[in-house]
PDB file of N, CA, C and O in Angstrom, chain B, residues numbered from 101:
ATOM      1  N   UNK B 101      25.092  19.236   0.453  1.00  0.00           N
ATOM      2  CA  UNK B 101      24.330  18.019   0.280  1.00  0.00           C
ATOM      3  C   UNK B 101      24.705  17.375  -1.055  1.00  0.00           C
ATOM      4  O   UNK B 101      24.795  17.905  -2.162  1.00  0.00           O
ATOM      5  N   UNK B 102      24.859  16.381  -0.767  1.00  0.00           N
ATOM      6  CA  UNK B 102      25.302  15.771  -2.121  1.00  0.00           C
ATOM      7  C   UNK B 102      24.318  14.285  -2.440  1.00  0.00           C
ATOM      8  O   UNK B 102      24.223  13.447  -1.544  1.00  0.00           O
ATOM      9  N   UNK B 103      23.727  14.106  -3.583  1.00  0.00           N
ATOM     10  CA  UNK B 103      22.732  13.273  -3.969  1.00  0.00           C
ATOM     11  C   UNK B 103      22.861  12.522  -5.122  1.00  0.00           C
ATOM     12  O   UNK B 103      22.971  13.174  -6.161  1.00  0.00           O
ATOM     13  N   UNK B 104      22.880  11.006  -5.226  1.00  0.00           N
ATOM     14  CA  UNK B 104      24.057  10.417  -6.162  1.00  0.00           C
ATOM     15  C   UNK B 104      22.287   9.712  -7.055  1.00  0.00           C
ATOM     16  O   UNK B 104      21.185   9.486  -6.555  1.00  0.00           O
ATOM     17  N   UNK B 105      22.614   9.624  -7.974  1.00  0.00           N
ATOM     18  CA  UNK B 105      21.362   9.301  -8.936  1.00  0.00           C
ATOM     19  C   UNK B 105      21.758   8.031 -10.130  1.00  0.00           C
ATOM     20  O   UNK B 105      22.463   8.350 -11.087  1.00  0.00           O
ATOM     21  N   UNK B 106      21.313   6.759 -10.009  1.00  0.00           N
ATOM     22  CA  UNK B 106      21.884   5.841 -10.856  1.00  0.00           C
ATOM     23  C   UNK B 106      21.015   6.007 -12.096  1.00  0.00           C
ATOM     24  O   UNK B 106      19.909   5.467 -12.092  1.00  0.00           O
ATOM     25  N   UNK B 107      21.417   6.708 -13.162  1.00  0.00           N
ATOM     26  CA  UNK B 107      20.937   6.584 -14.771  1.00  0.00           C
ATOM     27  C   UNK B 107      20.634   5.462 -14.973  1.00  0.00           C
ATOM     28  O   UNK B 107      19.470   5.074 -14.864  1.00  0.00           O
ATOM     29  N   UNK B 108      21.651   4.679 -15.321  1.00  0.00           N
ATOM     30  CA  UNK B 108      21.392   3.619 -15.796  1.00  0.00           C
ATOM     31  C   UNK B 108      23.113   2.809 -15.491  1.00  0.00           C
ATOM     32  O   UNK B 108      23.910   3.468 -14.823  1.00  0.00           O
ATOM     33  N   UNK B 109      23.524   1.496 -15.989  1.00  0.00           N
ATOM     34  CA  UNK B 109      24.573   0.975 -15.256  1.00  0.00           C
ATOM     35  C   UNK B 109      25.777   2.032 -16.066  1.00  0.00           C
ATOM     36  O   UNK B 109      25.824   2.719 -17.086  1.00  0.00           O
ATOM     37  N   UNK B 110      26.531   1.731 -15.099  1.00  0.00           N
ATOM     38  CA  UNK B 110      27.686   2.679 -15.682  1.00  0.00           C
ATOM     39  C   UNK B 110      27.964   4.209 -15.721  1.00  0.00           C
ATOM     40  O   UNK B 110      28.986   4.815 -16.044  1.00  0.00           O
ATOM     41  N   UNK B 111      26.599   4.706 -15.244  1.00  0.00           N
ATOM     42  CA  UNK B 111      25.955   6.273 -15.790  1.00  0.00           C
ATOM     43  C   UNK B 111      25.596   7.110 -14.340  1.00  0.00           C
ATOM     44  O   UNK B 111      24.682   6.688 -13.631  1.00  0.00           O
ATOM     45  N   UNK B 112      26.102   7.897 -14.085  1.00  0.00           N
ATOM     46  CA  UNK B 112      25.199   8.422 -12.799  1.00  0.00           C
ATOM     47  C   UNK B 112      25.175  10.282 -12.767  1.00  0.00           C
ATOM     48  O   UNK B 112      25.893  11.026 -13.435  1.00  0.00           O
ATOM     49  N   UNK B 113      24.273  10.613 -11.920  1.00  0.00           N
ATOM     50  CA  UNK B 113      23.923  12.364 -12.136  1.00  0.00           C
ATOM     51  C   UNK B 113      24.090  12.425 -10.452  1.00  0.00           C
ATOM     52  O   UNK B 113      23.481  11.777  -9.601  1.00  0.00           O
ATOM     53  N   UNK B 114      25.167  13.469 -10.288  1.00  0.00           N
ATOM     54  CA  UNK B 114      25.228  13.666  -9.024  1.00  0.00           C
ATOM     55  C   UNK B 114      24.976  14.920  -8.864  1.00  0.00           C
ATOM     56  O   UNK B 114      25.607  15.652  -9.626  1.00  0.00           O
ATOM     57  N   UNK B 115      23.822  15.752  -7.673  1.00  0.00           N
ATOM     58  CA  UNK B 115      23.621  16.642  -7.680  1.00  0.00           C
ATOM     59  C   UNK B 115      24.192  17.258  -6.124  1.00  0.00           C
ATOM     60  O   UNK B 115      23.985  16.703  -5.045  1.00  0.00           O
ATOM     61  N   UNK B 116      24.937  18.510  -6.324  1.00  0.00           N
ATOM     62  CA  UNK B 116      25.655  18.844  -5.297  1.00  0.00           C
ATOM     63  C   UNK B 116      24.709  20.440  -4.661  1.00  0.00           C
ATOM     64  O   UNK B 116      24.420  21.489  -5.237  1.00  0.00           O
ATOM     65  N   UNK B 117      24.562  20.141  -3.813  1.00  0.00           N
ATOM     66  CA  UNK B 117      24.011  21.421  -3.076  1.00  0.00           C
ATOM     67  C   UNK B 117      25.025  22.182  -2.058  1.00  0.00           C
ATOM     68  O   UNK B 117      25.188  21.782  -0.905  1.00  0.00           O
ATOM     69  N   UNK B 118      25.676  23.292  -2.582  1.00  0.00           N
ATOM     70  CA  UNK B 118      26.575  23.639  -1.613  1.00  0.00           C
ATOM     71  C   UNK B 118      27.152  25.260  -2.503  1.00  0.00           C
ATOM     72  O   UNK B 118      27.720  25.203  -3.593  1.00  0.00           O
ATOM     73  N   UNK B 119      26.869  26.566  -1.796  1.00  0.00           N
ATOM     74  CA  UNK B 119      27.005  27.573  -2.527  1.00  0.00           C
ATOM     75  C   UNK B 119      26.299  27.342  -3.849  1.00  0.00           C
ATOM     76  O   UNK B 119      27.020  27.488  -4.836  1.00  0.00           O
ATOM     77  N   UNK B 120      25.028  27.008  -4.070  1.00  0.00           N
ATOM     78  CA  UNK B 120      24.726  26.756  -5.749  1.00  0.00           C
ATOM     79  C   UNK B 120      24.169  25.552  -5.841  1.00  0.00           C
ATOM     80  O   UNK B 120      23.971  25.040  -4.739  1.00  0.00           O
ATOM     81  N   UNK B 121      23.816  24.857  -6.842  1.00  0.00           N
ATOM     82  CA  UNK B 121      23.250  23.970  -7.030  1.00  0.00           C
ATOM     83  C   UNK B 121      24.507  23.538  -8.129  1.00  0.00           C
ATOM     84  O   UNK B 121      25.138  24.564  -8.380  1.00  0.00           O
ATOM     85  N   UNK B 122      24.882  22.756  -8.616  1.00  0.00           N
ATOM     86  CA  UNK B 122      25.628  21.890  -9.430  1.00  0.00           C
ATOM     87  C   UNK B 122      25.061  20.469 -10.060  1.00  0.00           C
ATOM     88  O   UNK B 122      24.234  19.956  -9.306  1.00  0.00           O
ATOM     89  N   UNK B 123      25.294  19.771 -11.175  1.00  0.00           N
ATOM     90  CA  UNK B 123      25.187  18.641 -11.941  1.00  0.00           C
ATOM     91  C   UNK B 123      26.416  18.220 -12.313  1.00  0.00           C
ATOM     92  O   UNK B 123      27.261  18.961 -12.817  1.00  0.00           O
ATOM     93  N   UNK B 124      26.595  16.788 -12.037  1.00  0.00           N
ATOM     94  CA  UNK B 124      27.525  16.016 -12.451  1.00  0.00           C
ATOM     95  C   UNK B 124      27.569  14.831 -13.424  1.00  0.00           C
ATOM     96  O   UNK B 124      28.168  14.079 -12.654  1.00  0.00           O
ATOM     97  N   UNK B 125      27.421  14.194 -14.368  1.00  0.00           N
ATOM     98  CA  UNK B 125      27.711  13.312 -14.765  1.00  0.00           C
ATOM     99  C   UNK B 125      29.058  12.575 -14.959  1.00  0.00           C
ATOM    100  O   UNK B 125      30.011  12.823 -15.697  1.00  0.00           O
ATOM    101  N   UNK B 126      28.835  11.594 -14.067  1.00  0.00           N
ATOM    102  CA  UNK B 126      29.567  10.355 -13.855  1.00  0.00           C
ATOM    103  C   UNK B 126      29.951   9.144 -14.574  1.00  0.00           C
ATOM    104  O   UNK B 126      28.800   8.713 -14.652  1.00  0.00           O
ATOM    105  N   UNK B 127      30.476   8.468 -15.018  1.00  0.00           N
ATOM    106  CA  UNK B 127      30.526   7.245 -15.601  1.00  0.00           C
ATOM    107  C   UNK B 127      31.421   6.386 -14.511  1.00  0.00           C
ATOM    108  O   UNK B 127      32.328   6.966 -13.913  1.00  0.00           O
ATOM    109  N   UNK B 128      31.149   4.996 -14.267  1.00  0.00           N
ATOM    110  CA  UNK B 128      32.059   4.149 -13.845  1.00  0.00           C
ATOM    111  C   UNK B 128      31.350   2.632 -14.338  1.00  0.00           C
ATOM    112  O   UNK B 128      30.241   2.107 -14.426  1.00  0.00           O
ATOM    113  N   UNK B 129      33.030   2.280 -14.628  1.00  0.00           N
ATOM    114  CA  UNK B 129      33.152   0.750 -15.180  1.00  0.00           C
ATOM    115  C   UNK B 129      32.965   0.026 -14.106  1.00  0.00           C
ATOM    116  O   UNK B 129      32.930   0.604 -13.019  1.00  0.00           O
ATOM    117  N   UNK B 130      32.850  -0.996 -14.158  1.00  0.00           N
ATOM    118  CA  UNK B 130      33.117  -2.452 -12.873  1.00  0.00           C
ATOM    119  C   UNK B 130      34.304  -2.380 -12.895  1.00  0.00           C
ATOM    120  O   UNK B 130      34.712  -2.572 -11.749  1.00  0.00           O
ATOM    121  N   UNK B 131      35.407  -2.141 -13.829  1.00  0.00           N
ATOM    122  CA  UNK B 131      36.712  -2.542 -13.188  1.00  0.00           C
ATOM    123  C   UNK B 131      37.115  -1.362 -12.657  1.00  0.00           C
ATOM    124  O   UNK B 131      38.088  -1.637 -11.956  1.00  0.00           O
ATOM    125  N   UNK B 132      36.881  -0.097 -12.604  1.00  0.00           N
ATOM    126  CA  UNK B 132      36.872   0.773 -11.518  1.00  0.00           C
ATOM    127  C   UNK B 132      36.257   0.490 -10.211  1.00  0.00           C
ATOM    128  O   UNK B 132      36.762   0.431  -9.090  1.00  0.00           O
ATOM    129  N   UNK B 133      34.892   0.308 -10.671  1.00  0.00           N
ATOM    130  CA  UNK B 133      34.368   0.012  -9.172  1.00  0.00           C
ATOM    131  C   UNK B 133      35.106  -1.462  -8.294  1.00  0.00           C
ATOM    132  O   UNK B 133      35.137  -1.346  -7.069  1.00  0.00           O
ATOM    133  N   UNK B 134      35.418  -2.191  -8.622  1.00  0.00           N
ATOM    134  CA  UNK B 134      36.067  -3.240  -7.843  1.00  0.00           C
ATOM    135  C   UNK B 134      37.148  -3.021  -7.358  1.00  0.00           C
ATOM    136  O   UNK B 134      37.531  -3.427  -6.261  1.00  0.00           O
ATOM    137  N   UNK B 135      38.137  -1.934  -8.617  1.00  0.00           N
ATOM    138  CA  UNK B 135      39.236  -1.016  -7.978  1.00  0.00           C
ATOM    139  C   UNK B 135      39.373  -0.922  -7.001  1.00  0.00           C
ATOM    140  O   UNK B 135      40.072  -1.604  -6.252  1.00  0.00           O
ATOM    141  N   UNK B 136      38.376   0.434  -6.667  1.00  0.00           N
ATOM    142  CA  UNK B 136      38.203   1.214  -5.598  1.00  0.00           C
ATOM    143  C   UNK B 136      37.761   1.035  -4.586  1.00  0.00           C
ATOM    144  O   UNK B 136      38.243   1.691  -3.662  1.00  0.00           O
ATOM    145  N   UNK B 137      36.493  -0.063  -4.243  1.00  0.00           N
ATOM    146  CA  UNK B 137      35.684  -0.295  -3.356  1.00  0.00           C
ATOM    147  C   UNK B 137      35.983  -1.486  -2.679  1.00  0.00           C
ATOM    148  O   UNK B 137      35.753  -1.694  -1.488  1.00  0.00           O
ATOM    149  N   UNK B 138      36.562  -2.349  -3.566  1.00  0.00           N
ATOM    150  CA  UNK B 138      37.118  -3.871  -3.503  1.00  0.00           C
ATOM    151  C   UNK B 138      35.547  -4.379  -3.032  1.00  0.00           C
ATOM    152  O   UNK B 138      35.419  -5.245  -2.166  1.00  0.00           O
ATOM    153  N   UNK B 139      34.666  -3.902  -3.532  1.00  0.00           N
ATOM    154  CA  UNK B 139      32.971  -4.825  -3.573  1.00  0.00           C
ATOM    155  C   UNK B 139      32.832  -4.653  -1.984  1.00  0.00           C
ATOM    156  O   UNK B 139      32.571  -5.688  -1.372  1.00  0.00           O
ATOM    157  N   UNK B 140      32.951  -3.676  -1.371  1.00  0.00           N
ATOM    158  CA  UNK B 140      32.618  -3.408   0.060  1.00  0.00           C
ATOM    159  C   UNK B 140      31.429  -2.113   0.211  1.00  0.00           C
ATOM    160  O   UNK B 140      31.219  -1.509   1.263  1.00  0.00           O
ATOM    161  N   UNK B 141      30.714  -1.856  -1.113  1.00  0.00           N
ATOM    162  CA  UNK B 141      29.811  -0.733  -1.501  1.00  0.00           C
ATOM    163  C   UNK B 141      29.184  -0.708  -2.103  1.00  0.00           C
ATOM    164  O   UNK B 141      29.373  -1.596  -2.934  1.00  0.00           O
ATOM    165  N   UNK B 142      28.167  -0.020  -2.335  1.00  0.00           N
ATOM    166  CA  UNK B 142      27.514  -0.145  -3.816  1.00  0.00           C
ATOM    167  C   UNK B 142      28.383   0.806  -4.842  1.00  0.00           C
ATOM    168  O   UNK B 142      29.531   1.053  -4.471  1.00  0.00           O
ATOM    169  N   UNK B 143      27.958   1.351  -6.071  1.00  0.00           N
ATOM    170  CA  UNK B 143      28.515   2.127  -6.624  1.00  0.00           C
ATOM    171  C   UNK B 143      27.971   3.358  -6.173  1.00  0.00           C
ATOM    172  O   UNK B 143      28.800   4.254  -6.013  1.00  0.00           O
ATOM    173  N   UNK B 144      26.574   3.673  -5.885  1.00  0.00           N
ATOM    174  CA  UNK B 144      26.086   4.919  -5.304  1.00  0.00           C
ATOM    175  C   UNK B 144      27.261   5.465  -4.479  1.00  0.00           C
ATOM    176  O   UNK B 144      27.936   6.451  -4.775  1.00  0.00           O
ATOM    177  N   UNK B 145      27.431   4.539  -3.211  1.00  0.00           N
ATOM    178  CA  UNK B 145      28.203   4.865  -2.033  1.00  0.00           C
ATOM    179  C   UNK B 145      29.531   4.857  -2.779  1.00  0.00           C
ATOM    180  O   UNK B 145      29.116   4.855  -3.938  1.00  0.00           O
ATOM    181  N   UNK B 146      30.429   4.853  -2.837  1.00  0.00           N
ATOM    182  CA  UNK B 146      31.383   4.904  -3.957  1.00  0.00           C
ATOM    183  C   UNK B 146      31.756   6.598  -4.591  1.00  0.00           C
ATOM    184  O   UNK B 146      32.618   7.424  -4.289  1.00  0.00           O
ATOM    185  N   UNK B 147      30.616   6.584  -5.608  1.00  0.00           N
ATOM    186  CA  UNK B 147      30.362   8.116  -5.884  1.00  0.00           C
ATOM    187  C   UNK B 147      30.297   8.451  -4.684  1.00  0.00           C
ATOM    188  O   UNK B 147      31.447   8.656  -4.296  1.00  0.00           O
ATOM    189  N   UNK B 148      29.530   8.626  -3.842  1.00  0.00           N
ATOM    190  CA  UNK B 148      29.158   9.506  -2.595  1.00  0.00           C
ATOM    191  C   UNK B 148      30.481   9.831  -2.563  1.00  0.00           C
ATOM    192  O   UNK B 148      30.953  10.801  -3.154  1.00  0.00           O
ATOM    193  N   UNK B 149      31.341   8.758  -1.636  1.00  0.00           N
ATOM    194  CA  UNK B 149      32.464   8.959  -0.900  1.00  0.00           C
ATOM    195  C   UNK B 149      33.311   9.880  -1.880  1.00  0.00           C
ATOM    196  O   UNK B 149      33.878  10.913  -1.525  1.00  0.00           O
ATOM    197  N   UNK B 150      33.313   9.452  -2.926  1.00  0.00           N
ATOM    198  CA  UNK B 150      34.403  10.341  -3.715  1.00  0.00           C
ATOM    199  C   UNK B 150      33.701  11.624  -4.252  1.00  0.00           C
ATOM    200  O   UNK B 150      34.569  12.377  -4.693  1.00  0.00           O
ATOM    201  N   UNK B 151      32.736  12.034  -4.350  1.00  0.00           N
ATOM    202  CA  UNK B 151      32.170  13.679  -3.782  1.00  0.00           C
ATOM    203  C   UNK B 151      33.046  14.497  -2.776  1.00  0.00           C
ATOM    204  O   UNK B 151      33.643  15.566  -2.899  1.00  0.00           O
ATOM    205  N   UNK B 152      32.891  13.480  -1.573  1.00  0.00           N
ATOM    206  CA  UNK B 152      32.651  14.227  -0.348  1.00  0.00           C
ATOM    207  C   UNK B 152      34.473  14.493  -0.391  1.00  0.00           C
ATOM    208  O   UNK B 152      34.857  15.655  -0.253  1.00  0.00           O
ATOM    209  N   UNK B 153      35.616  13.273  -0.605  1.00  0.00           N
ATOM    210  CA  UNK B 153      36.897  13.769  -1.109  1.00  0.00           C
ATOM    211  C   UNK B 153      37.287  14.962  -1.528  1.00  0.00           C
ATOM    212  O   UNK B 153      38.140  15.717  -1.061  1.00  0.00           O
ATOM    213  N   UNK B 154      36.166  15.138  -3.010  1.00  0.00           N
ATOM    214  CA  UNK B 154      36.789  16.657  -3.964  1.00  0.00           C
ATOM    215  C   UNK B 154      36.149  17.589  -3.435  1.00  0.00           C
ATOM    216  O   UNK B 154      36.326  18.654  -4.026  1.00  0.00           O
ATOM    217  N   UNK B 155      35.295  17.659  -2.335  1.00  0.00           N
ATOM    218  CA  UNK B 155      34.953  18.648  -2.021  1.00  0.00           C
ATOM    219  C   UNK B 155      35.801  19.163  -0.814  1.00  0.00           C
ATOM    220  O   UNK B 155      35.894  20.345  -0.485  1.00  0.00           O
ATOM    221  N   UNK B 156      36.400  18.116  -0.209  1.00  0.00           N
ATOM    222  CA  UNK B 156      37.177  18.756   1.138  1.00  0.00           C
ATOM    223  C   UNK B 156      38.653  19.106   0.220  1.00  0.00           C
ATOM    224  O   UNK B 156      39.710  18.642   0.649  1.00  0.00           O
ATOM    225  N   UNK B 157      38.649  19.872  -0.947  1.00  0.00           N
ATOM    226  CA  UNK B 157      39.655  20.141  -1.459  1.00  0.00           C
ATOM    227  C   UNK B 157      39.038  20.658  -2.856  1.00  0.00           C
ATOM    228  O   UNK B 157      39.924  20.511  -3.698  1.00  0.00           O
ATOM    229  N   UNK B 158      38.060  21.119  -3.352  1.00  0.00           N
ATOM    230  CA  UNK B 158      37.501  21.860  -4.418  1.00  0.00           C
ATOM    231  C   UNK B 158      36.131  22.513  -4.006  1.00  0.00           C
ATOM    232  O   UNK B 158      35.645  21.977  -3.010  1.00  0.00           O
ATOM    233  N   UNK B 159      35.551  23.327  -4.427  1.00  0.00           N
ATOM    234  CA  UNK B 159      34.631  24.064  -4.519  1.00  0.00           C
ATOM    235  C   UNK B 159      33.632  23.093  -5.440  1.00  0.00           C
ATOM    236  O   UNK B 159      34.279  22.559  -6.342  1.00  0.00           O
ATOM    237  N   UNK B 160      32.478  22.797  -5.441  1.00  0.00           N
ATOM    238  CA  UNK B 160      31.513  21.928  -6.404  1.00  0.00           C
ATOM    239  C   UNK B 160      31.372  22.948  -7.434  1.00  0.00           C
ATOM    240  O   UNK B 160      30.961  22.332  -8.418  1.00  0.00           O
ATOM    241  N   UNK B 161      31.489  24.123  -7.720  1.00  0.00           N
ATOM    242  CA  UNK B 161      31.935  24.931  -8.697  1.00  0.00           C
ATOM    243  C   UNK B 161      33.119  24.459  -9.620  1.00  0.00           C
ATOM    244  O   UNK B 161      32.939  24.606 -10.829  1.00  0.00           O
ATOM    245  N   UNK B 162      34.065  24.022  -9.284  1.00  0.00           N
ATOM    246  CA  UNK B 162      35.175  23.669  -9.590  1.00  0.00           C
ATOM    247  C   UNK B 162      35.284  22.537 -10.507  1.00  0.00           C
ATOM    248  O   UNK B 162      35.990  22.493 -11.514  1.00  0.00           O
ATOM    249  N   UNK B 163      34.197  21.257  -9.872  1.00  0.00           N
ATOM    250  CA  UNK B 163      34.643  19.586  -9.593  1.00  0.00           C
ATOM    251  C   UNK B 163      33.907  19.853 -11.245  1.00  0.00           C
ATOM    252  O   UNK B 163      32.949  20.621 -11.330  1.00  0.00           O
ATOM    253  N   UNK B 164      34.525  19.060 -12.660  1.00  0.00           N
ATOM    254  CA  UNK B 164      34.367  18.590 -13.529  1.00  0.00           C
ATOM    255  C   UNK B 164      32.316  18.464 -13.633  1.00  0.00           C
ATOM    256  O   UNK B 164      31.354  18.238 -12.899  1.00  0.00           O
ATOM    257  N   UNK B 165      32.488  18.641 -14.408  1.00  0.00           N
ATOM    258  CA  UNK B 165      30.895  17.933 -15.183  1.00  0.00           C
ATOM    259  C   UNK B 165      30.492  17.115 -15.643  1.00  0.00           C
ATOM    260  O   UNK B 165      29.285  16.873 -15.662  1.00  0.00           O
ATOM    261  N   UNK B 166      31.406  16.397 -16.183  1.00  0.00           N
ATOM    262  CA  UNK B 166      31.694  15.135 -17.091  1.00  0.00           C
ATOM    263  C   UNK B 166      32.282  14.643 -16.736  1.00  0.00           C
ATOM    264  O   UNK B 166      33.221  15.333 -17.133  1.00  0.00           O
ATOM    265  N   UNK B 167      32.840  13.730 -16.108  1.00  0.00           N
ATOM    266  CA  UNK B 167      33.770  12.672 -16.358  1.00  0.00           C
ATOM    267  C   UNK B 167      33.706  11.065 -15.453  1.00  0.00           C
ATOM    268  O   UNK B 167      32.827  10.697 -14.673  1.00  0.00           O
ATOM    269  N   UNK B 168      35.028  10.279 -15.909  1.00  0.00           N
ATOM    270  CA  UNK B 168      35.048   8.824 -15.628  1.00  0.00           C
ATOM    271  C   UNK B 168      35.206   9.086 -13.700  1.00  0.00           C
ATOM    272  O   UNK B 168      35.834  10.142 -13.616  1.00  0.00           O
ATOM    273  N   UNK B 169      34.996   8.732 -12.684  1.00  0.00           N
ATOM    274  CA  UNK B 169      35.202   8.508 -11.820  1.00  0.00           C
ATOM    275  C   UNK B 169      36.693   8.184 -11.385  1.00  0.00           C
ATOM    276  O   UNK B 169      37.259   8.601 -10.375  1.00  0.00           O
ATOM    277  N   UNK B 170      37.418   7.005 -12.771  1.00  0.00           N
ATOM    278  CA  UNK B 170      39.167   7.264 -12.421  1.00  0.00           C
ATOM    279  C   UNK B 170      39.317   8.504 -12.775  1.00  0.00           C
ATOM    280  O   UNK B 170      40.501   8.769 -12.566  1.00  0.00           O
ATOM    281  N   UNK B 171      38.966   9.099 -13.049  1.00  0.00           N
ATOM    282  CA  UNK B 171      39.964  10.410 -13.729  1.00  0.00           C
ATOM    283  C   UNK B 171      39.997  11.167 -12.431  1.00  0.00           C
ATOM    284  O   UNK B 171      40.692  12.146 -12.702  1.00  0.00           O
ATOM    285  N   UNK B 172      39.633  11.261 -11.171  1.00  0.00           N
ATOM    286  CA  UNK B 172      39.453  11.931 -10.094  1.00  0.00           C
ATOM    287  C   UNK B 172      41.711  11.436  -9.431  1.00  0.00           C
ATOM    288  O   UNK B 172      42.518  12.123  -8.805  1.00  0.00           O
ATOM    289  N   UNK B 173      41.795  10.347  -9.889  1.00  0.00           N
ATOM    290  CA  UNK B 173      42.803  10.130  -9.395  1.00  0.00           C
ATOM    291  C   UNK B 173      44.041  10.678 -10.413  1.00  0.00           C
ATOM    292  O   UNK B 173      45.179  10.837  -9.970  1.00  0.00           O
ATOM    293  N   UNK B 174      43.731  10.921 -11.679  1.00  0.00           N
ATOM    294  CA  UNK B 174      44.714  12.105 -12.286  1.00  0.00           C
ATOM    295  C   UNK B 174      44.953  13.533 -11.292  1.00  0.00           C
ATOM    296  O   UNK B 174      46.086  13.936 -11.027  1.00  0.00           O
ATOM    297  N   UNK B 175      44.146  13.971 -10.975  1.00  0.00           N
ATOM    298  CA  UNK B 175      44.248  15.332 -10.076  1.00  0.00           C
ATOM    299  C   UNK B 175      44.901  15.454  -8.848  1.00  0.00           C
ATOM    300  O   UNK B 175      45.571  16.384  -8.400  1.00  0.00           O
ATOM    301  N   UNK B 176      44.503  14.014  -8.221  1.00  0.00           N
ATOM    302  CA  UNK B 176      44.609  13.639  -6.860  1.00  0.00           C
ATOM    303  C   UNK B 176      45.014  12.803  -6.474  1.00  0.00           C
ATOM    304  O   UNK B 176      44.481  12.207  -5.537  1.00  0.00           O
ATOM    305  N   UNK B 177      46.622  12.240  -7.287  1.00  0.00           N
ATOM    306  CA  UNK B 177      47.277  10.632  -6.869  1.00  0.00           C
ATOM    307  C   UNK B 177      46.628  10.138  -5.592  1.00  0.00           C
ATOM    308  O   UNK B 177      46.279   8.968  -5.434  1.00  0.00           O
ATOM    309  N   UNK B 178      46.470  11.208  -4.586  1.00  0.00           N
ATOM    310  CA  UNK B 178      46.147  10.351  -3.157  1.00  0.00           C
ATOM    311  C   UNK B 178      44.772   9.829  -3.094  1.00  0.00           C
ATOM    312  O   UNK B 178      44.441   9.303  -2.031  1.00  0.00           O
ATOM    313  N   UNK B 179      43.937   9.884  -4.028  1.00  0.00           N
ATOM    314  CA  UNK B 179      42.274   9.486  -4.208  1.00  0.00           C
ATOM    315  C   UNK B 179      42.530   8.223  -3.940  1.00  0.00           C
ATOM    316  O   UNK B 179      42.115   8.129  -2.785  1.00  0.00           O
ATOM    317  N   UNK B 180      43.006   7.016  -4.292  1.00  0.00           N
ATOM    318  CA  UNK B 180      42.999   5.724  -3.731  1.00  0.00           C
ATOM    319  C   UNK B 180      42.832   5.492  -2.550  1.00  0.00           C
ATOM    320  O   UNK B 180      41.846   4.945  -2.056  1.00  0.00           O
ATOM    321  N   UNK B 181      44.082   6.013  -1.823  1.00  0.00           N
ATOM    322  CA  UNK B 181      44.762   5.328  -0.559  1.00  0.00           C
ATOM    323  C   UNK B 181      44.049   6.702   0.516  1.00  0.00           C
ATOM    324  O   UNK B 181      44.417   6.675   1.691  1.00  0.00           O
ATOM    325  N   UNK B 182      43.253   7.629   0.171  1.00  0.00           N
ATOM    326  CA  UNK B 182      42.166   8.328   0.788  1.00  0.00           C
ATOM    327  C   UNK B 182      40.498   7.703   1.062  1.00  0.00           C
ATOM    328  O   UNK B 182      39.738   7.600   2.025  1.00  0.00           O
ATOM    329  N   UNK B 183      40.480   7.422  -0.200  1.00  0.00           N
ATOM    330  CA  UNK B 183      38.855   6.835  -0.435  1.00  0.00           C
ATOM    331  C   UNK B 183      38.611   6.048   0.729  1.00  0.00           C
ATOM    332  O   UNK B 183      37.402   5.915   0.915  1.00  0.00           O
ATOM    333  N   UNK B 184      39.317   5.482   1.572  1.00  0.00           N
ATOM    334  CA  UNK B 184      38.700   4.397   2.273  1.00  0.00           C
ATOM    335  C   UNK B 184      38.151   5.008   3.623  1.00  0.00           C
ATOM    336  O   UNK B 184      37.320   4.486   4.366  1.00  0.00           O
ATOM    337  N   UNK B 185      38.876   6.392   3.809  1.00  0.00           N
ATOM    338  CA  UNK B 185      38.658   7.263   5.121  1.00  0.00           C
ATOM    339  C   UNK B 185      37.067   7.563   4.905  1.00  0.00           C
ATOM    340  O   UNK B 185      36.217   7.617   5.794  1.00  0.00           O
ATOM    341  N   UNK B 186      36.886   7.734   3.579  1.00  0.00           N
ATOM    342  CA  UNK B 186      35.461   8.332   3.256  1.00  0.00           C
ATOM    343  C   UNK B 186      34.076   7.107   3.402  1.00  0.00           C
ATOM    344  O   UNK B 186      32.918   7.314   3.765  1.00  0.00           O
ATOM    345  N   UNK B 187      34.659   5.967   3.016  1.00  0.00           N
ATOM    346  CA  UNK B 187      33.955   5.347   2.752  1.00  0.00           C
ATOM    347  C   UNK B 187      33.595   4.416   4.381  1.00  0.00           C
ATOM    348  O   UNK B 187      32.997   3.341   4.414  1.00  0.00           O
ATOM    349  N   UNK B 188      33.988   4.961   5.282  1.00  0.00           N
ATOM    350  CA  UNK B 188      33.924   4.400   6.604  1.00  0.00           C
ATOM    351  C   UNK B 188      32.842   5.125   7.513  1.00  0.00           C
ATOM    352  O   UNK B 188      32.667   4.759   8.675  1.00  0.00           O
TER     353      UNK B 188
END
């Protein structure tokens, strides 16, 4: 289960239920989010989708604690031209 939590703009706490409980903090810019979503999402849904990505390929044990939302595409060149499977 994965549960996306808006802090405040820019800021989000994603809590992952899966083997464990996990915390994430998130950050994303607008020029990420327009990136990625091309304004077809909110940012919640956004995060969501890109959860549900690192998890069909990491353990939520694994997935970072901190970080920018681009940085998911350092690990995973294919996070772009994937995201959209998720987000459907």
């Amino acid at each position: 289960m994965i549960e996306v939590k808006k802090i405040n703009d820019g800021l989000f706490e994603v809590l992952i239920t899966h083997d464990g409980t996990t915390s994430h903090s998130i950050t994303l810019n607008q020029n990420d989010y327009e990136r990625y979503s091309h304004r077809q999402c909110t940012p919640e849904e956004l995060i969501y989708a890109s959860f549900q990505f690192l998890l069909d390929r990491e353990s939520n044990q694994s997935i970072l604690k901190k970080f920018a939302l681009s940085v998911i595409e350092n690990y995973f060149p294919e996070y772009p031209d994937e995201l959209s499977k998720y987000l459907n």
